[in-house]
N, C-alpha and C positions, 0 to 999 in steps of 0.2 A: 504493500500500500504506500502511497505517494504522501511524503510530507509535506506538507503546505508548508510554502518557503516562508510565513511570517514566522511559524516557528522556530524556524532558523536562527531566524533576527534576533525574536527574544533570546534564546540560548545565547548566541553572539554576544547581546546588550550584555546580558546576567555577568557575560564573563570580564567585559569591560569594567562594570561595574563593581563588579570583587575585586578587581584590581584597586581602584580607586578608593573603594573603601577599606581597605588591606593593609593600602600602603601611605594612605593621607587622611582620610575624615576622620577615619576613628583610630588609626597609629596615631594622628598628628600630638592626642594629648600624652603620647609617651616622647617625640620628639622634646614637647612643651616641656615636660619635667628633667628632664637630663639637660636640656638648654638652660635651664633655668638655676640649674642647680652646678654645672662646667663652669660658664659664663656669664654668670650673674646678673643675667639681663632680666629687668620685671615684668612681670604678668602683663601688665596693659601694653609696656611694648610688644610684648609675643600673641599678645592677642590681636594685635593690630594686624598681623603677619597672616593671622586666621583669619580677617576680614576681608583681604586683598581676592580672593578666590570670588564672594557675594560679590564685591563690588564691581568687579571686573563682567561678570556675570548680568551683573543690573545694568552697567554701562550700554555694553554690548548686546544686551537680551532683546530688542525693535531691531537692530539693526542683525542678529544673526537669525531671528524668528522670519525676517523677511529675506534671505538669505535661503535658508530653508524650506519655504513656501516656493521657491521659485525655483531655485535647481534641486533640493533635496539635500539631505543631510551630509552623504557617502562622503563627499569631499573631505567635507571639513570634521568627519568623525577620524579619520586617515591622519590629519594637518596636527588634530587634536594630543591623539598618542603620542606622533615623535615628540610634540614642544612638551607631554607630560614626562616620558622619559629622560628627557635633556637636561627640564630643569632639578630634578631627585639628583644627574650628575653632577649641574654646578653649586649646588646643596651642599654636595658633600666637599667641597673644596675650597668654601667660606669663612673669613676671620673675624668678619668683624656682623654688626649688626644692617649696617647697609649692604653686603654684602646676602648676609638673609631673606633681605627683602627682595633685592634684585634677584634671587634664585625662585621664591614663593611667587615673583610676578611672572616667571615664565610656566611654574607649575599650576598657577590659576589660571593661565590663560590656555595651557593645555588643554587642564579639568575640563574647563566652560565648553571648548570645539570637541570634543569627546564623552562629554558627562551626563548628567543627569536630565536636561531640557533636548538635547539634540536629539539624543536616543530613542527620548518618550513619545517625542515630537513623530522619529520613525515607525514605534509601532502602534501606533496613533490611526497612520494614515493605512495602517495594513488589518485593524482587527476595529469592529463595532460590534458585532453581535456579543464577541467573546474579548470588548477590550478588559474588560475589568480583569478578567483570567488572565488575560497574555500581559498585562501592567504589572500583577501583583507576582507572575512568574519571573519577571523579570525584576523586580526589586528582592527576588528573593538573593540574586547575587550580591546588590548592598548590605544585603540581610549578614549573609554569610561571612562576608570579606571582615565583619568582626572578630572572626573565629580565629583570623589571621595576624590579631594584634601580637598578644602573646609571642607568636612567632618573630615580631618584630621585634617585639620588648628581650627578648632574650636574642639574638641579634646584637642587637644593641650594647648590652653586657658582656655578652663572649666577645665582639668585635670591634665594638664602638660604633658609633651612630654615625662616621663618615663612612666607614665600608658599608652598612645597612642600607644611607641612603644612595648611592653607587649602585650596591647592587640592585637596587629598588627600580633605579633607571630602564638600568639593563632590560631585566625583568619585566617591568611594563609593556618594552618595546618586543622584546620578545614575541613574549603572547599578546599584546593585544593588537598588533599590525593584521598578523591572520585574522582576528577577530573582525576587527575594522573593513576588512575588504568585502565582506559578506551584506555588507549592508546596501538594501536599493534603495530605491526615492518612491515611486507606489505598485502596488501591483499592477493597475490597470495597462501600467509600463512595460510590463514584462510578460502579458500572456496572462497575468492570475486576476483574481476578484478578491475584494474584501472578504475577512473568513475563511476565504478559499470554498465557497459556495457556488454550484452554478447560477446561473442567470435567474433561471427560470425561479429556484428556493431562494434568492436577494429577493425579487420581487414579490415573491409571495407574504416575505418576511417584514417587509417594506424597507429594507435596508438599498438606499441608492449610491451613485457615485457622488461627490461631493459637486454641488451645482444646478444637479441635476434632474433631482426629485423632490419627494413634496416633503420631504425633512426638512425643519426651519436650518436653514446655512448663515451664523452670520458673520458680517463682514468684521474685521476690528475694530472699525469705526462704532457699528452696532453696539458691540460689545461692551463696548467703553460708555454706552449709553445707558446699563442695565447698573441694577443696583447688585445682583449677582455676582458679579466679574468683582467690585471693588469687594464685597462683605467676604468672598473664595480665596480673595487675596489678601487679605487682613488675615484671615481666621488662619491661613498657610503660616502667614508672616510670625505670625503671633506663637503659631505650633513650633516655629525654627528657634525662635527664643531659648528653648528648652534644648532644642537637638542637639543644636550648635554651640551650647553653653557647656553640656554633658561632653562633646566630644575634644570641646578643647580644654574644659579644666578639671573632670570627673577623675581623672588619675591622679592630677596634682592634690587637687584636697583628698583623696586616699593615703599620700604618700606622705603629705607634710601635715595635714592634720588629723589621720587615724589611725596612722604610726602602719601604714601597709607598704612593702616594696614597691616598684614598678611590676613587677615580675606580679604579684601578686594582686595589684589592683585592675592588670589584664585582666586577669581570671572575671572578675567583673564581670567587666566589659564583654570578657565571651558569654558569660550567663546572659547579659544584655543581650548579645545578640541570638543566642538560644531562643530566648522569648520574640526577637525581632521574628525569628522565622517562623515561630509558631503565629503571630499574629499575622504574616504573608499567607501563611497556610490557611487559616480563618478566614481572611480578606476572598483569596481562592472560593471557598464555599458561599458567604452571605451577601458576595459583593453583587449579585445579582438580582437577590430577594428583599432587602432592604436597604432603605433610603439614605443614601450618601453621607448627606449633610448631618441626620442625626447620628450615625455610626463616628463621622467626624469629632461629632460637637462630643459623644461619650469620649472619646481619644484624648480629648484636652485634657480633662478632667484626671485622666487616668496620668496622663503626662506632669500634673500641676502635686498631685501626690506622690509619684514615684520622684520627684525632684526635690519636694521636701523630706521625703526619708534619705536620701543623702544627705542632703543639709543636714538632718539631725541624728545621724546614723549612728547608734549607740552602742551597734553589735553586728556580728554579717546578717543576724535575721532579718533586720531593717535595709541591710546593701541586697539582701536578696531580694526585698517587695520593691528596694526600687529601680531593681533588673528587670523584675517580670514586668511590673507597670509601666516604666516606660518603652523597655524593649515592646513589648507587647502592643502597645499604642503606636509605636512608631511604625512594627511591619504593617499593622492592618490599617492605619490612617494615610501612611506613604502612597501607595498608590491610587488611593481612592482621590490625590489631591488633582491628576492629571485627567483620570475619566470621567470625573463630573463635571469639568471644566469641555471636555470634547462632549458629553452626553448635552449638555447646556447652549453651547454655541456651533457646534458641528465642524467639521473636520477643514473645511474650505480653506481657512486664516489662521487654524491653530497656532503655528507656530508663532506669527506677528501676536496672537493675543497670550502664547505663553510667554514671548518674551516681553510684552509690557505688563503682564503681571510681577515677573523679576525685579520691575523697578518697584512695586512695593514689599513684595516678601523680603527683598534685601534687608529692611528695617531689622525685621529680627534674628536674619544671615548674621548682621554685622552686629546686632545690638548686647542677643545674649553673651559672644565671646566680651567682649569690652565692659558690658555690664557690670557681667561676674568680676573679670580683671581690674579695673577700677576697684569695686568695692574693698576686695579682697587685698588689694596693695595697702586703701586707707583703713581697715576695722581688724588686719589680719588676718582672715579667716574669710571663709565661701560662705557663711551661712547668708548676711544679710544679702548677699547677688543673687543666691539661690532662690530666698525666699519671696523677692519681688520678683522675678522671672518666674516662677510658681503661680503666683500671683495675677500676671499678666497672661500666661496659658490658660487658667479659669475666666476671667474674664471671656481671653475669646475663643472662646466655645459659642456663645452669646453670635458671633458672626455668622457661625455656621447655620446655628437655629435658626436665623433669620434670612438666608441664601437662597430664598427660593430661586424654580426652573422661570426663566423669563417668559412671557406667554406666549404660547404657541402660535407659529405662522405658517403659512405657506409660501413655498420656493417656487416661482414659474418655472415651468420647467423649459 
């Protein structure tokens, strides 16, 4: 039996994306803590380093979503890899602090042409009936690429953190160049149909080409005119606060305020991401049967408590509830944030409207690393970063419950 090439893709994405998460989003807080602890550089400087990737991203997010609307992703998923691997090499050969940043600016700008929006953007335009399955299949690789820290983290120790990040390069480029080359721009491009369904079961289905049929399509323009699009993209922003704050300080307050190694606050982070996959897995099952926006708005919630049992984490019992809570939240909220966004506005523009959503989720890209860092330089300690960012993921949940689908139109055909 014939595999439908979007599957491909995903698998492809998945493995991109373990990469990335493996060797930067959620390594990067064991980079944080050895840097910080070599070089005596402070948390807000090093967190500034972790916001160069969001903002690069936000910059760039209108002008590479139109980009990708128009020739397709392949290219620049290809352009993506080498500049991720390049920059993990000149990482590793840096002395000073500017020096840092100029190596974080070429691995951000990697991440962003190979990462998370371009990918999703790909199998976006390849899966509607079954996107939510083939979304959450594929963040199952971010999922995983946790599992990978650990591996960094002792790396690190055995070899030091300049061979770690070197070979990290390598590595990237390695595998993800094959990965990359696999990727098309749409089916209808190549001989297949969305879902890989004949003609005859799209139509029955009511599932059309993008333009084409009586699915509302709208433009970015449109988009931007709904109150959907801004409340999807607060409530995202708002969700990153916590992600982004977890992935770049959750090992340093392990290791400087609960007296745990590096080595050992990985372990964490792998239970973290244990629960990530289990909630990808979940996502897989209910992402079809119930409603986005409230599955979301629960997520916060679940995200705003597992951040305060770090913060006030008195024992592993409480690092464990706030592995599975937020691990948990993050696989199954993670991808439901790109297919409600396609289910809502339809495939036509997506990219142009993921990428001007970028400009507001960056708020909380860049806000929770800096937050927490700030705080944490002036009071000593995570807790009060932790517990207004907590604070700020309850709140928006409140966006999500309020996100309604725009009203239904028809598309001349």
């Amino acid at each position: 039996m014939k595999i439908y090439y979007g599957w491909r893709m995903v698998a492809a994405g998945g493995g991109i994306q373990f990469l990335q998460a493996g060797l930067l989003h959620q390594a990067f807080g064991a980079y944080f803590a050895v840097l910080t602890e070599e070089r005596g550089w402070s948390k807000t400087a090093l967190s500034g380093a972790a916001a160069l990737q969001p903002m690069e991203a936000a910059v760039l997010g209108p002008v590479l979503g139109w980009i990708i609307d128009r020739f397709g992703p392949q290219g620049m998923i290809r352009i993506g890899i080498i500049a991720f691997g390049v920059g993990f090499m000149l990482l590793s050969q840096i002395d000073s602090l500017a020096g840092f940043y100029g190596a974080f600016i070429v691995i951000a700008l990697g991440s962003s042409l190979c990462g998370f929006f371009p990918i999703n953007v790909a199998i976006i335009h390849w899966f509607e009936k079954h996107r939510t399955r083939a979304l959450s299949a594929l963040s199952l690789g971010l999922a995983v690429g946790g599992i990978f820290v650990p591996v960094v983290a002792w790396s690190m120790q055995s070899f030091g953190w300049r061979t770690t990040a070197f070979a990290s390069g390598v590595l990237a480029i390695l595998v993800g160049w094959p990965l990359a080359r696999l990727f098309r721009r749409r089916p209808e491009d190549h001989g297949e149909t969305v879902d890989g369904l004949a003609p005859v079961l799209r139509a029955a289905e009511g599932i059309t080409r993008p333009g084409t049929g009586t699915k509302r399509e709208f433009t970015a323009r449109e988009a931007l005119h709904t109150s959907a699009f801004w409340l999807l993209s607060l409530g995202h922003g708002f969700a990153l606060f916590v992600v982004y704050a977890v992935n770049v300080h959750a090992i340093t307050h392990m290791k400087e305020h609960l007296g745990y190694s590096v080595a050992q606050a990985s372990l964490v982070i792998t239970l973290m991401t244990v629960a990530q996959v289990g909630g990808v897995m979940l996502g897989w099952v209910i992402g079809e049967r119930f409603e986005k926006r409230f599955v979301a708005a629960v997520c916060m919630l679940m995200h705003a408590a597992g951040l305060l049992m770090l913060a006030y984490a008195a024992g592993p019992v409480m690092l464990v509830a706030f592995a599975v809570l937020h691990g948990g939240a993050w696989g199954l909220r993670g991808p439901f944030m790109q297919a409600i966004r396609a289910d809502y506005f339809g495939r036509r523009a997506i990219g142009m409207i993921l990428g001007l959503s970028s400009l507001i989720i960056v708020i909380g890209q860049i806000g929770g690393p800096m937050l927490a860092g700030v705080l944490a330089d002036l009071t000593g300690n995570y807790r009060a970063g932790f517990t207004v960012i907590a604070v700020l993921a309850g709140l928006g949940s409140l966006f999500f419950m309020l996100a309604k689908r725009p009203r239904a139109g028809t598309q001349p055909a």
